[in-house]
C-alpha positions in Angstrom: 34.4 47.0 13.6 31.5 44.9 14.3 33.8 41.7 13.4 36.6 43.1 16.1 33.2 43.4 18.6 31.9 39.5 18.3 35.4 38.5 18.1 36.1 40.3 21.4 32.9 39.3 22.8 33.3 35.8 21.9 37.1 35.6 23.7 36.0 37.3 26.8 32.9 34.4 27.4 35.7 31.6 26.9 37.6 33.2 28.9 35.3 33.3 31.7 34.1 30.1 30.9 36.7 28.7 31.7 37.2 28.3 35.5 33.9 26.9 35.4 34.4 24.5 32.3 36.1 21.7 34.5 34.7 18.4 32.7 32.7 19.7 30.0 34.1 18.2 27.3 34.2 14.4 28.9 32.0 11.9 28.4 30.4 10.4 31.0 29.7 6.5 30.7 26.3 6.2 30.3 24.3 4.4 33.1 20.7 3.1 33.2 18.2 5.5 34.0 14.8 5.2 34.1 12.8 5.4 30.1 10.8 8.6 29.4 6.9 8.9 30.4 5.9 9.3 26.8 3.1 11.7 27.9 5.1 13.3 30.0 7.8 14.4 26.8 4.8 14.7 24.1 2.9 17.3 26.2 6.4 18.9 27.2 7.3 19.1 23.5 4.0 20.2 22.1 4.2 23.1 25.0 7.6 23.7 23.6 6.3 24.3 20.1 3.1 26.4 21.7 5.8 29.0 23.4 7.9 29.0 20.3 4.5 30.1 18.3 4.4 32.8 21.3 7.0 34.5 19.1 5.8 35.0 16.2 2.3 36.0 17.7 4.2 38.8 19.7 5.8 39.6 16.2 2.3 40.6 14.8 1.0 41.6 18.4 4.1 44.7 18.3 4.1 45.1 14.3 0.1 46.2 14.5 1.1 49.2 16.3 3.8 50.5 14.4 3.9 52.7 11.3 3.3 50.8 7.9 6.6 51.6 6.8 8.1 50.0 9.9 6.4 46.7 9.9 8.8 44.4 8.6 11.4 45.7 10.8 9.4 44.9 13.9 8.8 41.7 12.8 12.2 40.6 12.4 13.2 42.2 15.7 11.2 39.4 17.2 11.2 36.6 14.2 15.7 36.8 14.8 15.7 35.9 18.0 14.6 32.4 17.0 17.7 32.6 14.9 20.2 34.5 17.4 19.2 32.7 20.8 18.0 29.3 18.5 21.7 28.8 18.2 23.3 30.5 21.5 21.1 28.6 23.8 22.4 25.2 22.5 26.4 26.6 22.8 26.2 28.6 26.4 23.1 29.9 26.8 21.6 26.8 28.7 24.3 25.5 30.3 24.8 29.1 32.1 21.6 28.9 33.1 21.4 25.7 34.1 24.3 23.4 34.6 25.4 23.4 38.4 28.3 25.8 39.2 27.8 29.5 41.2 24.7 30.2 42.7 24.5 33.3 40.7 25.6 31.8 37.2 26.1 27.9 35.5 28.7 26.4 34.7 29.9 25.4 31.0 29.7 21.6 31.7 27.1 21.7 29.0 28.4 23.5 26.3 27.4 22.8 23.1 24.9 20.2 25.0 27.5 18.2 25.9 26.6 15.6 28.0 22.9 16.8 27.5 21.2 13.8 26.2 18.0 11.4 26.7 18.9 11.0 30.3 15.9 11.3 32.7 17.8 11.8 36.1 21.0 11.6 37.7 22.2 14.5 35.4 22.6 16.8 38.8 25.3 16.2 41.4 25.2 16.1 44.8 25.8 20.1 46.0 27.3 20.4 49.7 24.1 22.5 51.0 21.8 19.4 50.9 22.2 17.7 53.7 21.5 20.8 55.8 18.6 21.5 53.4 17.2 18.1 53.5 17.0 18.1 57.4 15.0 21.3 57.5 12.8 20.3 54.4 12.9 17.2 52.6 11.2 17.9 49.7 13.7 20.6 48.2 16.4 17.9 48.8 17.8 15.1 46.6 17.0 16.6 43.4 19.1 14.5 40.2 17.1 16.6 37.8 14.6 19.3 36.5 12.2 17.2 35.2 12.4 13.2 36.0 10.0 11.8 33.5 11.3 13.1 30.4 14.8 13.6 28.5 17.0 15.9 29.3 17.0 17.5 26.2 13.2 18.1 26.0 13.7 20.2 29.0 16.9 22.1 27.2 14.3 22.9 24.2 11.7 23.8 26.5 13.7 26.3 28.4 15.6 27.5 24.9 12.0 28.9 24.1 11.4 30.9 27.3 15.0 32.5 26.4 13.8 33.3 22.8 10.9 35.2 23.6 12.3 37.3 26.2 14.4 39.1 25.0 12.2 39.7 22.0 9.6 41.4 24.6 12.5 44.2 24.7 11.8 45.5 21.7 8.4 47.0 22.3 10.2 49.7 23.6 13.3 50.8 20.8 10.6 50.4 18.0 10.9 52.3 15.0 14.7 53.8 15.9 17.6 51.3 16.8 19.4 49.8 13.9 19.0 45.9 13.3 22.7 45.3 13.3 22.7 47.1 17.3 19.7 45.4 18.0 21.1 41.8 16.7 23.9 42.1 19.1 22.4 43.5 22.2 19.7 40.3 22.6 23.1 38.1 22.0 24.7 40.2 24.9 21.5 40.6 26.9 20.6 36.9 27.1 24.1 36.2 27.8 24.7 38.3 30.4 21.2 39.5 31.7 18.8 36.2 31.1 21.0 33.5 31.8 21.7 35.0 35.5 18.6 35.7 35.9 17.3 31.6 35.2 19.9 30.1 37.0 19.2 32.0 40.6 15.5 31.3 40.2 15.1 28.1 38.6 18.2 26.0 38.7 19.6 23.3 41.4 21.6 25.9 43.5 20.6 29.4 42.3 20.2 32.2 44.9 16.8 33.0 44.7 15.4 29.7 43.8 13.5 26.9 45.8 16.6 24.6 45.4 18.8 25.9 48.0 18.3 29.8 47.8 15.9 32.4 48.8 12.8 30.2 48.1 11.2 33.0 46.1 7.9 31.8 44.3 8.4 32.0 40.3 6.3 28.9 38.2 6.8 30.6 35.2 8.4 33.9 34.8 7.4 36.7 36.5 11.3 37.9 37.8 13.1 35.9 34.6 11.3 36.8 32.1 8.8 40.0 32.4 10.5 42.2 35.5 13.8 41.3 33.3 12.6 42.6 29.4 10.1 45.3 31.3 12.7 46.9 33.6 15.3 46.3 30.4 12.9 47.6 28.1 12.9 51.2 29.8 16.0 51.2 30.4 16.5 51.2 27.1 13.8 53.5 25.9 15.8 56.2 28.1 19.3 55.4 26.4 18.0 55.1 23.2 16.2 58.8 23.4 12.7 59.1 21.5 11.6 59.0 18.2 11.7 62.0 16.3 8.1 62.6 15.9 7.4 61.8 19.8 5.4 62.8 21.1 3.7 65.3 18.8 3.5 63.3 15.9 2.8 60.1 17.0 0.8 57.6 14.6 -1.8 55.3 15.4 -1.7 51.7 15.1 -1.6 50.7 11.5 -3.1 47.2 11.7 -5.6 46.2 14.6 -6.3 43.2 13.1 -2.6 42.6 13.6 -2.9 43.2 16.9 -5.6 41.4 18.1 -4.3 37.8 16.0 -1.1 39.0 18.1 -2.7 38.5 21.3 -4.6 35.5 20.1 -1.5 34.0 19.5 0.3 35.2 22.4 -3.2 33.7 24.4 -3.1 30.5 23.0 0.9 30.2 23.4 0.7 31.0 26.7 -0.8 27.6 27.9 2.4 26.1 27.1 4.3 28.9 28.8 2.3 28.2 32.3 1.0 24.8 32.1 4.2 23.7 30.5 5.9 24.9 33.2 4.1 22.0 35.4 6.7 20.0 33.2 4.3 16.6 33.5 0.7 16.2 33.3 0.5 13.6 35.9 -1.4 14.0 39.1 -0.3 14.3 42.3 -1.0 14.8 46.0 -0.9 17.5 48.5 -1.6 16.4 51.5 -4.9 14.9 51.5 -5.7 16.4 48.4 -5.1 15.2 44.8 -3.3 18.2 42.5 -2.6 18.5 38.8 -0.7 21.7 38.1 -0.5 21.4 34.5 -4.5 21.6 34.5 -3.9 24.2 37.8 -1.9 26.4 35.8 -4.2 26.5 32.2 -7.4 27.3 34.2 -5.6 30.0 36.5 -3.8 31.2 32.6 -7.4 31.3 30.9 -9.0 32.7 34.2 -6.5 35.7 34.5 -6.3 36.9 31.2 -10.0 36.9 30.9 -10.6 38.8 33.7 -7.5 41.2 32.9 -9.5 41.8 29.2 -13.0 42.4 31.1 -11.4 45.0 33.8 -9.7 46.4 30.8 -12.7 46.7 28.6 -14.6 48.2 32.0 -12.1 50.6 32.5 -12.3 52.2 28.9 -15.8 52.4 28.8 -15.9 54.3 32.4 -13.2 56.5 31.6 -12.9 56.6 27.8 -16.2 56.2 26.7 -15.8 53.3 24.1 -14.2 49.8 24.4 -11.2 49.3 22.0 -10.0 46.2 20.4 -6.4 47.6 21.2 -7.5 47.9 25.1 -9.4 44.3 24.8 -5.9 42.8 23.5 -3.7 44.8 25.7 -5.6 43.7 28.9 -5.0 40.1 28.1 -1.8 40.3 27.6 -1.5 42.0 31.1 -3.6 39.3 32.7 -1.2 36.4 31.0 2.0 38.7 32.6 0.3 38.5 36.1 -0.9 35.1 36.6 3.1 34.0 34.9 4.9 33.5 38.5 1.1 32.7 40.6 -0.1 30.0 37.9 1.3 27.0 39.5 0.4 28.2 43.1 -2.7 29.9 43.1 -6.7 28.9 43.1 -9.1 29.8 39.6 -10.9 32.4 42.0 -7.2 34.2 43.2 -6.5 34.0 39.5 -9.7 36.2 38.8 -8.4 39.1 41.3 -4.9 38.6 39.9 -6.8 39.4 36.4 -8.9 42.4 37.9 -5.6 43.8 39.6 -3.0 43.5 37.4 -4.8 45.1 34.4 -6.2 47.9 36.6 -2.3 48.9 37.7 -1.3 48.2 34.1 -4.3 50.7 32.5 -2.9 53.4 35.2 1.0 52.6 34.4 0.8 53.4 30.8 -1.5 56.7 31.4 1.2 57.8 34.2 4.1 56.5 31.4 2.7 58.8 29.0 2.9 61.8 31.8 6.5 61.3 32.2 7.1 61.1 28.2 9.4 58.7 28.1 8.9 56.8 24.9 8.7 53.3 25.4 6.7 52.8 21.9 4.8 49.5 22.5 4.5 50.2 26.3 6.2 47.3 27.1 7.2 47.9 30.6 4.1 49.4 32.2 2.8 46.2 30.7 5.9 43.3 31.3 7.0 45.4 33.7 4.4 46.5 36.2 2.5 43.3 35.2 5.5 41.2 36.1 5.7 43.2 39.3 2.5 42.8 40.2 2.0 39.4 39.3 5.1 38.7 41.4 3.5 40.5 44.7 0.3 38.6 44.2 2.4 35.1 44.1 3.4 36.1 47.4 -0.4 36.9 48.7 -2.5 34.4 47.0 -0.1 31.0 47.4 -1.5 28.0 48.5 0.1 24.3 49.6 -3.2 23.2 48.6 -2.7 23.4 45.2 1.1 22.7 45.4 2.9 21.0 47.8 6.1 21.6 46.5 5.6 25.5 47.0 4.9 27.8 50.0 1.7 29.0 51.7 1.2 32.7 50.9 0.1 36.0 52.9 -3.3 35.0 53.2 -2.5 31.6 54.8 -0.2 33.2 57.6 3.1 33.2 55.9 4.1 37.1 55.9 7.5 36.3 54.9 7.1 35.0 51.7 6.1 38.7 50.8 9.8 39.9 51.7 11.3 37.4 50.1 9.4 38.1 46.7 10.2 41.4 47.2 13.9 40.7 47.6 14.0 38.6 44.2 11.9 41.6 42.2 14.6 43.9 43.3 17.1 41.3 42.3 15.8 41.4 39.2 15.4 44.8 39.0 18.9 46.2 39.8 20.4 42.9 37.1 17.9 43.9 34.6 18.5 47.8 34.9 22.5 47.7 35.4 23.1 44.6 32.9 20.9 46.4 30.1 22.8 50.1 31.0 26.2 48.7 30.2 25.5 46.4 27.2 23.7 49.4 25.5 26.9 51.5 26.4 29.1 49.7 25.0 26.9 49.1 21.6 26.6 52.6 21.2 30.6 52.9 21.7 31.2 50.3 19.3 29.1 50.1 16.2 26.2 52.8 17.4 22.5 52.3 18.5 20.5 54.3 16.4 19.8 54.8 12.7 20.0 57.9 11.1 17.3 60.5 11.4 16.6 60.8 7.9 16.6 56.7 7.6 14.1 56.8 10.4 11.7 59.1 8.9 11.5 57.0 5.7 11.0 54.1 7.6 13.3 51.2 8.9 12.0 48.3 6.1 13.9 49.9 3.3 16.8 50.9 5.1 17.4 48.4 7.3 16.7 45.1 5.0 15.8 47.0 1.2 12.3 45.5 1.4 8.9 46.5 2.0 5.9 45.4 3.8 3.2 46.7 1.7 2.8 48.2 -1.9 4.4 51.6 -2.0 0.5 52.8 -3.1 -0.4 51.5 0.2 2.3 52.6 2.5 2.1 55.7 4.2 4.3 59.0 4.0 7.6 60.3 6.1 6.4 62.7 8.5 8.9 65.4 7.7 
């Protein structure tokens, strides 16, 4: 069955591929371009391997929460994604995100990276919209490429690690209950049909809610594409997949704090290549009278959120709980480094602070008011992706400044009240792809080869039913709840 599934799968994407495809297998004589800034493509490529380490830090960031017996089995639910989306991103998954074609999808021009090579510029045609667009605002016009000082490929591999780590944010929320095999094929489906949208309308030349030609919603790093997208996903999925069998009255703590806090260590230090990367050069520039560096921009603001995220965090408990946690100290990072993802690029170190102080605060209430409603999204990741994202998103729209990028948009504060609508026009974007693209692929898994293991399976713990191995020493492991 699951052989008919991916074949089916696999014929209905050429399919639709294929009004799209037009040239993509010619070549295209090469022509003289200008050589790669060799800072420029090392920094992009180190900040390449720092989100790719993001990965494997959420990996131990998720697995320290679950049951002992489920801790290899939330470790591979991130660690496969390298694997699944490490292949899929190189065949369709960047050139539907990325190559020019609808303003709502790519084309397949660059499948299989064809014509995706060392190329600097020129790599983007001409799209009929520009002349209009470049008399109202040059600099949105003329654009030949996403990033003009390196090759074109270190931007493919850049962007192939944002679309790893996404979807792996997803499974937070179906811990400890969806079979690998389900799971495997829904992040193929999802970042087909669900991320790849999503990137092309807000970051490629042409998309709809993009600053090249569409809505001119405000997103540096991925607040809409990647946290609304796994958060709103994530409950989505929580709902369809039903909870666990022992939630809610016999929930387990977290097995391995350490685990979690090395989690979020990771997940910290990856996230400078996640937002400064996003700068995609480290050389400086002007605004105005004023000279700008986002790559440095965006690491203070990055540093300067989550900090301040972890203290309001840490405040919070103490007020209301009593005690501080090193669970609550790693969670309120993480919510800081959600927030400041869309504002890094566009915000001062001093906005990043309240972005810190806010986000967490909405976050600690969202997963107390999660709880209420007792839906089990395990590893609360949308009241932290989620509402963080969301958050994060509305504060882009508040706290933007020209003065620390020229190539985005003033925000609230400076007098532009419409940038608020329009950020709230690409979260609900997001929402309703996220929510309805999630829905159905879930839908038709569960039709197919079925979501869920079985309830005795689940009890014993996914490790040795899902991949016959163990994390720990049976003497060490703990018991089924029965």
């Amino acid at each position: 069955m699951l052989k008919k599934v991916v074949m089916i799968g696999a014929m209905t994407l050429l399919f639709l591929g294929v009004p799209l495809m037009g040239n993509a297998f010619a070549q295209t004589p090469g022509a003289a371009v200008p050589a790669a800034d060799t800072g420029d493509t090392a920094f992009m490529l180190i900040s390449a391997a720092l989100v790719l380490l993001m990965t494997p830090g959420l990996a131990f960031f998720y697995g320290g929460f679950v049951r002992s017996r489920n801790i290899l089995n939330t470790l591979m639910m991130s660690f496969v994604l390298m694997a699944i989306v490490g292949v899929s991103w190189i065949l369709w998954g960047y050139s539907l995100s990325f190559a020019p074609g609808l303003s709502f999808i790519g084309g397949l021009q660059w499948f299989g990276l064809n014509n995706v090579g060392l190329e600097t510029q020129g790599y983007l045609p001409h799209l009929p919209y520009e002349d209009a667009l470049k008399a109202a605002d040059s600099k949105y016009a003329d654009v030949v490429s996403y990033a003009g000082t390196i090759p074109h490929q270190a931007f493919t591999i850049y962007q192939a690690m944002f679309a790893i780590i996404t979807p792996a944010l997803i499974s937070g929320a179906i811990a400890e209950r969806m079979s690998f095999r389900a799971y495997s094929l829904f992040v193929l489906l999802w970042s087909t049909f669900v991320y790849a949208p999503l990137a092309h309308m807000v970051w490629a030349k042409g998309g709809f809610l993009g600053l090249y030609g569409g809505l001119g919603a405000l997103d540096f790093a991925g607040g809409t594409v990647v946290h609304i997208s796994s958060g709103v996903s994530a409950l989505v999925a929580a709902i369809v997949l039903g909870p666990r069998k022992t939630h809610p009255d016999r929930l387990s703590p977290p097995h391995n704090v350490p685990f979690i806090l090395l989690g979020a260590g990771l997940l910290w230090f990856g996230w400078f290549g996640f937002n400064a990367g996003s700068a995609l050069s480290v050389a400086s520039g002007t605004s105005g009278n004023l000279t700008t560096n986002l790559a440095t921009t965006a690491f203070v603001a990055t540093n300067t959120s989550a900090a301040a995220a972890a203290l309001m965090w840490l405040i919070l408990e103490g007020v209301l709980r009593g005690k501080p946690t090193a669970v609550g100290a790693a969670t309120g990072a993480v919510a800081g480094l959600v927030g400041i993802t869309p504002a890094a690029g566009f915000v001062t170190p001093l906005s990043a602070i309240l972005i810190g102080f806010i986000t967490a605060f909405v976050c600690f209430y969202a997963i107390s008011f999660k709880h209420k409603l007792e839906i089990d999204d395990a590893l609360d990741t949308f009241p932290v992706h989620g509402v963080g994202g969301t958050v994060g998103a509305i504060l882009t729209a508040i706290f933007a400044t020209t003065q620390v990028n020229g190539a985005g948009k003033e925000g609230v504060l400076r007098g532009n009240l419409g940038e608020l609508g329009v950020e709230l026009a690409a979260i609900a974007i997001a929402y309703a792809i996220a929510g309805v693209g999630t829905w159905i692929i879930l839908k038709i898994i569960d039709a197919t080869v079925g979501l869920r293991v079985k309830e005795e399976a689940e009890l014993q713990g996914l490790d040795i039913n899902e991949h016959g191995e163990e994390g720990y020493n049976s003497e060490f492991g703990d018991r089924p709840t029965q």
